[in-house]
C-alpha positions as CSV (number, residue, x, y, z in Angstrom):
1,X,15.1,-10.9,-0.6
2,X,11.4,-10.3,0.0
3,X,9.6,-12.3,2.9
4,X,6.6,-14.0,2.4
5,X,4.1,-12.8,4.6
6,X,0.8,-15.1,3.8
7,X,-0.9,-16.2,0.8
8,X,-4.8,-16.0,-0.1
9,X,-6.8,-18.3,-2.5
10,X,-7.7,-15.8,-4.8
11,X,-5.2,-13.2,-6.6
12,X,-5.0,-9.9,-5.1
13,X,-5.1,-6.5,-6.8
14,X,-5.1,-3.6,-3.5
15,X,-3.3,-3.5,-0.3
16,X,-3.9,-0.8,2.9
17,X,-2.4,-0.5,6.0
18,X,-5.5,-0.7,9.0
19,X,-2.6,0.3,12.1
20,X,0.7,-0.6,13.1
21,X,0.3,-4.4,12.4
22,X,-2.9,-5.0,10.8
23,X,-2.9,-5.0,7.1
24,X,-6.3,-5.3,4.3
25,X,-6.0,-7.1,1.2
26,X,-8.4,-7.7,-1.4
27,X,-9.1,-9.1,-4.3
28,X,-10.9,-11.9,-6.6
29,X,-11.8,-13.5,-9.4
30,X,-14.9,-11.3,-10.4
31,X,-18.1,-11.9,-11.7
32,X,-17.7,-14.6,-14.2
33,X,-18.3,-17.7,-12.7
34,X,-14.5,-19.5,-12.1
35,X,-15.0,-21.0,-9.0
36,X,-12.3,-18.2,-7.7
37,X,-13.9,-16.2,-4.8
38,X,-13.8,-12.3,-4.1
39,X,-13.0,-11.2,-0.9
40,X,-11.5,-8.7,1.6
41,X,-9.3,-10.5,4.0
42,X,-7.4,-8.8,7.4
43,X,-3.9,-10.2,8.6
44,X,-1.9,-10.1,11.3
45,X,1.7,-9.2,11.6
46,X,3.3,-11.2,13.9
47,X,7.4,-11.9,14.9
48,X,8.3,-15.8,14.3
49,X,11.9,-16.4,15.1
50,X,13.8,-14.0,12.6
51,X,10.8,-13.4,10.8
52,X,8.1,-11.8,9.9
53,X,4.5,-13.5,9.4
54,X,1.1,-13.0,8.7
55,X,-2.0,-14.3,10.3
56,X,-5.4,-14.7,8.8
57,X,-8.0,-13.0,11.3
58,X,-11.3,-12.3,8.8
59,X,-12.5,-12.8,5.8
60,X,-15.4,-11.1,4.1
61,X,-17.2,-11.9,0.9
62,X,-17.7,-9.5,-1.4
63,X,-19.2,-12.1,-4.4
64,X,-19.7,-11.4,-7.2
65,X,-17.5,-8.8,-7.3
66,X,-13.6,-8.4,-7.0
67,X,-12.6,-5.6,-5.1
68,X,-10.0,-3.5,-7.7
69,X,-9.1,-0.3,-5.2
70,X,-8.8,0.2,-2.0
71,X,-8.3,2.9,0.6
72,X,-8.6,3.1,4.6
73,X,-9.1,5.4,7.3
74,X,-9.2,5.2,10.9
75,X,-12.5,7.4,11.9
76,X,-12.2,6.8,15.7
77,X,-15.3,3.8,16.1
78,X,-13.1,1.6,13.7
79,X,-11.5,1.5,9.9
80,X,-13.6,3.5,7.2
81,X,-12.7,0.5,4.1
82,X,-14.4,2.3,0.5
83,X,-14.1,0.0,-1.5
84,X,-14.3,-0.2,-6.1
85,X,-15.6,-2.8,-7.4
86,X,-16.2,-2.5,-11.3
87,X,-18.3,0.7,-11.5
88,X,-19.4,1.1,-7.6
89,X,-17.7,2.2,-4.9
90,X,-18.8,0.7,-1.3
91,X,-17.9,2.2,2.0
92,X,-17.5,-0.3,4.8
93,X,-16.9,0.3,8.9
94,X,-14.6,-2.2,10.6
95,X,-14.7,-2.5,13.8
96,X,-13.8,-5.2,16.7
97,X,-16.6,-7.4,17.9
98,X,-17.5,-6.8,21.0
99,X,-16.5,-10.7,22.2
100,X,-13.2,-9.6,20.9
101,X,-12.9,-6.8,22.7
102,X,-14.3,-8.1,26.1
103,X,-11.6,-11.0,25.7
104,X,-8.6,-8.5,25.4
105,X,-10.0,-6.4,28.1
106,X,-10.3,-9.7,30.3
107,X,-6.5,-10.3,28.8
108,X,-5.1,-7.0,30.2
109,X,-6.2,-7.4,33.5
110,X,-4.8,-10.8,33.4
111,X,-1.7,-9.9,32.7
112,X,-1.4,-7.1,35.0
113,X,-2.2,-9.4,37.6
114,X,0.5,-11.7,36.6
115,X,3.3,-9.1,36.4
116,X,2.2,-7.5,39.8
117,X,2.2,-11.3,41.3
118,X,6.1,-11.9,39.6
119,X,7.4,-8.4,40.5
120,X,6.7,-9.3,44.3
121,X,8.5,-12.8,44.2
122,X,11.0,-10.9,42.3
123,X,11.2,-12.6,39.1
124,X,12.0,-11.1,35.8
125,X,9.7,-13.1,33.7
126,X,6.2,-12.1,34.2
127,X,6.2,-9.2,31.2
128,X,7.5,-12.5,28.8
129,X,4.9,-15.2,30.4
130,X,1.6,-12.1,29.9
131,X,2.8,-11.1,26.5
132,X,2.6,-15.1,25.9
133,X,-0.9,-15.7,28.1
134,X,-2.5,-12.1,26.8
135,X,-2.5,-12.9,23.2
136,X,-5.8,-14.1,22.3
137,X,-6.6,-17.1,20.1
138,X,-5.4,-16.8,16.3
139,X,-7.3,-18.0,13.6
140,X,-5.9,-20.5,11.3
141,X,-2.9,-19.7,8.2
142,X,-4.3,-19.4,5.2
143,X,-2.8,-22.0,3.0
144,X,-0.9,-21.2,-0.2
145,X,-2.4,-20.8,-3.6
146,X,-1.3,-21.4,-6.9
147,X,-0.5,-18.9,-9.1
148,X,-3.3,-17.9,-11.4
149,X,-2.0,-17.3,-14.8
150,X,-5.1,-15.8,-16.5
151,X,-6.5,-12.3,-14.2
152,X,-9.7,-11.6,-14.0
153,X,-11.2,-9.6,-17.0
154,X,-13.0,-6.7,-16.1
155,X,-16.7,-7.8,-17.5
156,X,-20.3,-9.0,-16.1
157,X,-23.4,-7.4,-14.7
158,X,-23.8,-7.2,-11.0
159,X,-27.6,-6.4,-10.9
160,X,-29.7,-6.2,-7.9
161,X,-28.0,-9.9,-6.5
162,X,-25.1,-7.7,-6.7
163,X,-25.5,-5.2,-5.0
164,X,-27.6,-7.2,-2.0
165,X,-25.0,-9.7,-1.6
166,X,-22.5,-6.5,-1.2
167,X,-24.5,-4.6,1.3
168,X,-24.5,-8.0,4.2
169,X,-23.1,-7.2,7.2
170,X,-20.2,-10.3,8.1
171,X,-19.7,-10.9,11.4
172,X,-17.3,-13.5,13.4
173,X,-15.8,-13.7,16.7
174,X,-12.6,-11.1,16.0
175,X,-14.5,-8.5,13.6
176,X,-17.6,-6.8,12.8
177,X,-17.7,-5.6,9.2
178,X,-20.9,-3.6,8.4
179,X,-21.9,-1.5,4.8
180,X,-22.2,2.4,5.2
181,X,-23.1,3.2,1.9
182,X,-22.6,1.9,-2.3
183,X,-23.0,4.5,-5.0
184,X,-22.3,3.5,-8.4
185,X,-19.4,6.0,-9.0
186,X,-18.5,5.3,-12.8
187,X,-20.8,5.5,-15.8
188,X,-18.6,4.1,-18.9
189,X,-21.1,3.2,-21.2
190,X,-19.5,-0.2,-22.1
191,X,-17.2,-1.4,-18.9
192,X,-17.6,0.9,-16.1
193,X,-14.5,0.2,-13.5
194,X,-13.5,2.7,-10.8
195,X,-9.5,2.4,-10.8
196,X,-9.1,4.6,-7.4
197,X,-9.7,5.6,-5.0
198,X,-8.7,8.1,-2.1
199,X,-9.8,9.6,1.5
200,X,-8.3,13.2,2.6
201,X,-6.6,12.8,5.3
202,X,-9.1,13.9,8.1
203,X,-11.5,11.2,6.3
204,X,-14.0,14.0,5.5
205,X,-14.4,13.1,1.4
206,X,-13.0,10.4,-0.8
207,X,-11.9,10.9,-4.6
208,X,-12.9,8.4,-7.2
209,X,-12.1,7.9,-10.4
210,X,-11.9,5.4,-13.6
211,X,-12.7,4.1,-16.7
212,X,-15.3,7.5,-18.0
213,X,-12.3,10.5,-16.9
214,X,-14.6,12.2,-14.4
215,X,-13.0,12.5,-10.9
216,X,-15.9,12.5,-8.7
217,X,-15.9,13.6,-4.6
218,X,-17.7,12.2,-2.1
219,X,-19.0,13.2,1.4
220,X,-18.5,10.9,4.5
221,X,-19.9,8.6,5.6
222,X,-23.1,8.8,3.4
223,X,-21.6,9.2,0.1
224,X,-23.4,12.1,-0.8
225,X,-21.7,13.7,-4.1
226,X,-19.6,16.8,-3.6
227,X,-18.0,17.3,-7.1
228,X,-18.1,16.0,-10.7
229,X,-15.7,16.8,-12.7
230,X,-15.1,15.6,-16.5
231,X,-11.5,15.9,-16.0
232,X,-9.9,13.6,-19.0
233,X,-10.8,12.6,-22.0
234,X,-9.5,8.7,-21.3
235,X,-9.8,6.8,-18.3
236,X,-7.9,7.9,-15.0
237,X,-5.0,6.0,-13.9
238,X,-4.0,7.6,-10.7
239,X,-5.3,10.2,-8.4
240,X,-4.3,11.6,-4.7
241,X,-5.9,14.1,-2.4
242,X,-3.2,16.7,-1.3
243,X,-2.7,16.6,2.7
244,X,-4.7,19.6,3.1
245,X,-7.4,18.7,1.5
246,X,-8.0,21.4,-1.2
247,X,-6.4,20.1,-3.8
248,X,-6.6,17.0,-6.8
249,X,-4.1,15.5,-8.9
250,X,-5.3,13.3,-11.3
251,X,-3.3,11.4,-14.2
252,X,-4.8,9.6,-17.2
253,X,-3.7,8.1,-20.3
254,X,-4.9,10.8,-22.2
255,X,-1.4,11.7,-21.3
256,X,-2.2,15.1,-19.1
257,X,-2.2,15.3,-15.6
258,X,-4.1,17.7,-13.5
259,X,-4.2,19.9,-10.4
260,X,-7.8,20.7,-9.3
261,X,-9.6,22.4,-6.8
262,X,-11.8,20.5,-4.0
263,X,-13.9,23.6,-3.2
264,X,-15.2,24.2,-6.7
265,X,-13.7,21.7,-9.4
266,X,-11.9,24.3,-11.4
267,X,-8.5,23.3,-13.0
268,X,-5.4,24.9,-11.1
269,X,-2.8,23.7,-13.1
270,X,-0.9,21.1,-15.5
271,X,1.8,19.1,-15.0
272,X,4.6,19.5,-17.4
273,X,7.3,17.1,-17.3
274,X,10.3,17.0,-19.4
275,X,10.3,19.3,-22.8
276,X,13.2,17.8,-24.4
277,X,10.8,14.7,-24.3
278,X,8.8,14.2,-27.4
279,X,4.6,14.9,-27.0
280,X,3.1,11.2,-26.3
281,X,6.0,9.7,-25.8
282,X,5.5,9.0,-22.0
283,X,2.3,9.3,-19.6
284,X,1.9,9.3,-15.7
285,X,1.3,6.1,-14.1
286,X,1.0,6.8,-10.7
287,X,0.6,9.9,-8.4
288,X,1.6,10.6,-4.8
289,X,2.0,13.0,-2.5
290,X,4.0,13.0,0.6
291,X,5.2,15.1,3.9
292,X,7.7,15.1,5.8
293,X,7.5,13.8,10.0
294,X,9.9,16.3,11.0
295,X,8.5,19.5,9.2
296,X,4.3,18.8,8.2
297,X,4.2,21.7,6.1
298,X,7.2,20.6,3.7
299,X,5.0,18.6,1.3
300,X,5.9,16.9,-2.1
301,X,4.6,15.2,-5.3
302,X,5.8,12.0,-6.8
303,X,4.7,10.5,-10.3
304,X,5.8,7.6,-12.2
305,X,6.4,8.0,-15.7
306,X,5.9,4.9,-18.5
307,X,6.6,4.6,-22.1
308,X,3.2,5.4,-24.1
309,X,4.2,2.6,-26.7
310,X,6.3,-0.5,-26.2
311,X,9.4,-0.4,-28.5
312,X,11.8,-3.0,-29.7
313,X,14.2,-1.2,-27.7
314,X,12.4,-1.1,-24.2
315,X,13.0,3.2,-23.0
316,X,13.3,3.7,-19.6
317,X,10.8,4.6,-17.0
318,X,11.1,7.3,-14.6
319,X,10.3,8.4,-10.6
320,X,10.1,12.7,-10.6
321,X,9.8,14.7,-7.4
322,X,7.4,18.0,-8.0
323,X,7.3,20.9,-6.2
324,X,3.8,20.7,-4.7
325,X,3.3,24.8,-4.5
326,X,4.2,25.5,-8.2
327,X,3.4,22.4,-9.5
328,X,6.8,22.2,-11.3
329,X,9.4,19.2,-11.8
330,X,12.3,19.2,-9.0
331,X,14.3,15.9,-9.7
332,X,13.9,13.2,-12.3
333,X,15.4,9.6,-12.0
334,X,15.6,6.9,-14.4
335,X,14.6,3.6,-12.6
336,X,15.7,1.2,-15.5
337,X,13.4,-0.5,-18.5
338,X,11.1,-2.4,-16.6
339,X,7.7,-1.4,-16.7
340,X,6.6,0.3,-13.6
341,X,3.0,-0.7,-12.4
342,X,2.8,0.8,-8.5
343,X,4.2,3.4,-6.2
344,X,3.6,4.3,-2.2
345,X,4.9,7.1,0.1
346,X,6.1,6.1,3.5
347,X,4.0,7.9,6.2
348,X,7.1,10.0,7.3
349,X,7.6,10.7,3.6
350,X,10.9,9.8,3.7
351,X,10.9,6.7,1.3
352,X,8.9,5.7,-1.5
353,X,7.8,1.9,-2.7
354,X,7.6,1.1,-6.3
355,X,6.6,-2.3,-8.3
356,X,7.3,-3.5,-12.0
357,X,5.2,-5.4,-14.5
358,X,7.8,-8.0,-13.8
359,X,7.2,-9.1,-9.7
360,X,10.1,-6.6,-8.6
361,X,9.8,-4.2,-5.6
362,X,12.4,-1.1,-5.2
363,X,12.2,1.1,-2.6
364,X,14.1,4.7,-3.6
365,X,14.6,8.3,-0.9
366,X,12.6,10.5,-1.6
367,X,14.5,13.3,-1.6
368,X,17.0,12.3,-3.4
369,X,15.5,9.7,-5.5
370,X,18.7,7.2,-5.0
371,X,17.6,3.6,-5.2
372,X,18.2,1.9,-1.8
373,X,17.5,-1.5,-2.1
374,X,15.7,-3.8,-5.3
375,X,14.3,-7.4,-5.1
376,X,14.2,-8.7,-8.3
377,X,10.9,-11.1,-8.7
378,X,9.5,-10.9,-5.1
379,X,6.4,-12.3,-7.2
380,X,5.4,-14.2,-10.0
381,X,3.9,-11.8,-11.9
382,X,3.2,-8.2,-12.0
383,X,2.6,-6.2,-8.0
384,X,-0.4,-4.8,-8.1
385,X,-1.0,-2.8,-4.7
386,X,1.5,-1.4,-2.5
387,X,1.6,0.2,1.2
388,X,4.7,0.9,3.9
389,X,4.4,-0.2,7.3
390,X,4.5,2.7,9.7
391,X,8.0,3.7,10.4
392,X,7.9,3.3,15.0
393,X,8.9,0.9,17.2
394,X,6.7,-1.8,16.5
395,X,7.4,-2.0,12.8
396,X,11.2,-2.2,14.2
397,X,10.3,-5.3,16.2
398,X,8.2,-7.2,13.9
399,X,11.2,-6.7,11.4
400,X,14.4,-6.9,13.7
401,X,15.0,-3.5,12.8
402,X,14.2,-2.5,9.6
403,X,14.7,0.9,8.6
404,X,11.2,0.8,6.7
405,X,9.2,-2.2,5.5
406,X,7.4,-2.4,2.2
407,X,4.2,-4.7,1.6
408,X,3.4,-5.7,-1.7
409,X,0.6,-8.1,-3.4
410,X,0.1,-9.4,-7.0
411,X,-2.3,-11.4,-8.5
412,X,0.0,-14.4,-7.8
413,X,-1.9,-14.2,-4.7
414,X,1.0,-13.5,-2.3
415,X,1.5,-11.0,0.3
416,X,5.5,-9.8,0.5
417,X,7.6,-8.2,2.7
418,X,10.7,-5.9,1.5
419,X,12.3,-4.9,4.6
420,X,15.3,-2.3,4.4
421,X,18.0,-3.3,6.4
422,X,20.0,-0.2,8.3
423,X,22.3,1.2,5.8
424,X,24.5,2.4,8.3
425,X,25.3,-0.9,9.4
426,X,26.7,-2.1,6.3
427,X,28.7,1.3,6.2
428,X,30.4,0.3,10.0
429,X,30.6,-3.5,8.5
430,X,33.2,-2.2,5.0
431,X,34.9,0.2,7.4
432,X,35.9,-2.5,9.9
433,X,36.7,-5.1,6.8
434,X,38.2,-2.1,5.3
435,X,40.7,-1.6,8.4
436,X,41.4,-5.1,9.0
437,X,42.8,-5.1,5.1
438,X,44.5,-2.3,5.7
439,X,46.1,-3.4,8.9
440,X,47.3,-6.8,7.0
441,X,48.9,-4.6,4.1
442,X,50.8,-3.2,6.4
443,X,52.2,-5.6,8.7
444,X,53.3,-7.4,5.0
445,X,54.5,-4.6,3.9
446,X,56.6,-4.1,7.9
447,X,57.5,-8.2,7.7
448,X,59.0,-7.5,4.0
449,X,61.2,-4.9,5.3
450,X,62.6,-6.6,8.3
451,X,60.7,-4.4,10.9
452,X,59.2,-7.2,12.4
């Protein structure tokens, strides 16, 4: 079953990881006037008993606009946070405030002290009694939420009161979060709405793209436009930056899916999925790639594949595995008839998250594309964002041991937790039952015969 990390009160459409336990989520009602507010909100992991929790540290507003897409990247003063909300992106530093900071400083040398002062009267308690005295003050849970039956629909002007409220710097006693820089980075002429976005992975540009089909890249931290490229004819779905930064995928439902290059915008190549699949009949959902810890240079590309039309007879949706050089189709695997609605890579690029229209989460190998583990309605209504906990020590402890950790939100306006449990262990735990059966059998079987 999924653990329920924390609720917020508004729903939640995008989920990132900041660091080993620090997680953003964001959401809102948007700009029509519902009372329901639009935020960016950063948790805490933290180990209660056998479980996992998740701890409300800071909240900023981003009124009147719900945040719809979300990326992060650590830049070495803090968290890069760009941000889409309807038509703009917004780029956002997060750092600690310096209170904050100055009170863990003044925590470490606390707790030094107290170890050094138990280790000399020999006591084994003094790492247990700092960790306890070092933590600094928590804020409060956020308290649970109804869920919100009708989402947000994407509609409203956001003007000039827009776009000021946006650009104030929030401040409390834990974090500092200060605007870079908003460009407006879709131009549909009737809704615009940037679905996604990305950074590279040395945080140098960030990919948009949305409702208009043009993927558009961006120079950091100022925003300045690098590319624009009318890339589909319908909006864009999905898009990812490859690891080294030269290359685009983007998928659309105009039912093609590109490969482009960051350098000059020209197209590279097409994905082609399955030819013994009729034309139309499916399009890419979601994109991804991923690399593996052990060998960087091994990389891959995922996509999720849905049904163009809803039948009487639900078809099934699909996970496929690409080879990332030739841009061909390695491995295709049915994951059933529910629709799929989000996908994530572990950062060892050894497992892969996905979510259905119906609350499930399912995490699958990558390499194989074998199902591991399912929870069937870990929400109320469909998961809209999706990120894996880093796969070390500390996501082991938070856990209990965990072989990975999915987090997923909806717009129920829960945060979720599908840990995977070791497989191995269950493996030892039927080979012992497994033994003890047979051993039984045959001391019958010896008693029947007179043996014993």
């Amino acid at each position: 079953m999924a653990v329920r990390l924390c609720s917020a009160n508004y729903p939640l459409y995008a989920v990132t990881l900041l660091d080993d336990s620090h997680i953003l989520v964001a959401g809102g009602g948007g700009a029509a006037r519902t009372g329901v507010e639009n935020a960016m909100e950063i948790f805490e992991l933290q180990g209660e008993g056998k479980n996992c929790v998740a701890t409300s540290l800071h909240k900023h507003s981003t009124d009147p606009r719900a945040v719809m897409s979300l990326a992060a990247k650590a830049d070495g003063k803090g968290h890069l946070v760009a941000a889409g909300m309807d038509g703009k992106c917004q780029l956002f530093r997060i750092t600690k405030s310096k209170e904050a900071s100055d009170e863990g400083e003044q925590d470490v040398d606390k707790e030094a002290s107290r170890v050094n002062q138990a280790g000399k009267r020999g006591k084994k308690t003094g790492e247990r009694e700092g960790g306890k005295r070092g933590r600094r003050k928590r804020g409060k849970k956020t308290k649970s939420a109804e869920n919100e039956a009708n989402l947000r629909k994407r509609k409203g002007s956001t003007g000039n009161k827009a776009e000021k409220s946006a650009e104030v710097t929030e401040q409390s006693s834990d974090y500092k979060v200060e605007s870079l820089a908003c460009v407006d980075t879709d131009f549909h002429k009737e809704e615009p709405f940037q679905k996604v976005v990305r950074f590279s992975r040395d945080g140098d540009i960030i990919a948009t793209g949305g409702a208009d089909g043009h993927v558009r890249v961006w120079k950091v931290p100022k925003l300045e436009k690098k590319l624009d490229i009318k890339a589909h004819l319908d909006e864009i779905d999905d898009l990812d930056i490859s690891p080294s930064g030269n290359k685009i995928v983007s998928v659309s439902r105009d039912y093609h899916a590109y490969v482009w290059k960051v350098e000059s915008g020209k197209r590279e190549a097409e994905l082609h999925w399955d030819k013994d699949v009729p034309e139309k009949s499916y399009r890419i959902k979601a994109v991804r790639f991923g690399t593996s810890q052990e060998k960087k240079s091994t990389v891959q590309l995922y996509t999720m594949h849905i049904p163009a039309r809803r039948e009487r007879k639900p078809l099934p949706c699909y996970l496929t595995k690409w080879d990332a050089m030739k841009f061909v189709p390695v491995k295709t695997q049915s994951t059933g008839t529910d629709l799929l609605s989000s996908l994530a890579v572990s950062d060892d690029g050894v497992f892969l998250g996905v979510g259905t229209n119906s609350g499930d989460t399912m995490i699958y190998v990558s390499w194989s594309l074998q199902k591991v583990h399912r929870v069937s309605e870990a929400h109320g209504i469909f998961v809209t964002g999706l990120c894996f906990l880093k796969n070390n020590a500390i996501t082991a402890e938070l856990t209990k041991g965990a072989e990975t950790a999915l987090v997923s939100v909806s717009a129920d306006h829960h945060v979720n937790l599908t840990p995977l449990r070791p497989r191995f262990m269950v493996s030892v735990w039927f080979a012992v039952i497994g033994f003890l059966v047979l051993v039984v059998v045959v001391m019958i079987y010896l008693g029947q015969q007179g043996l014993i």
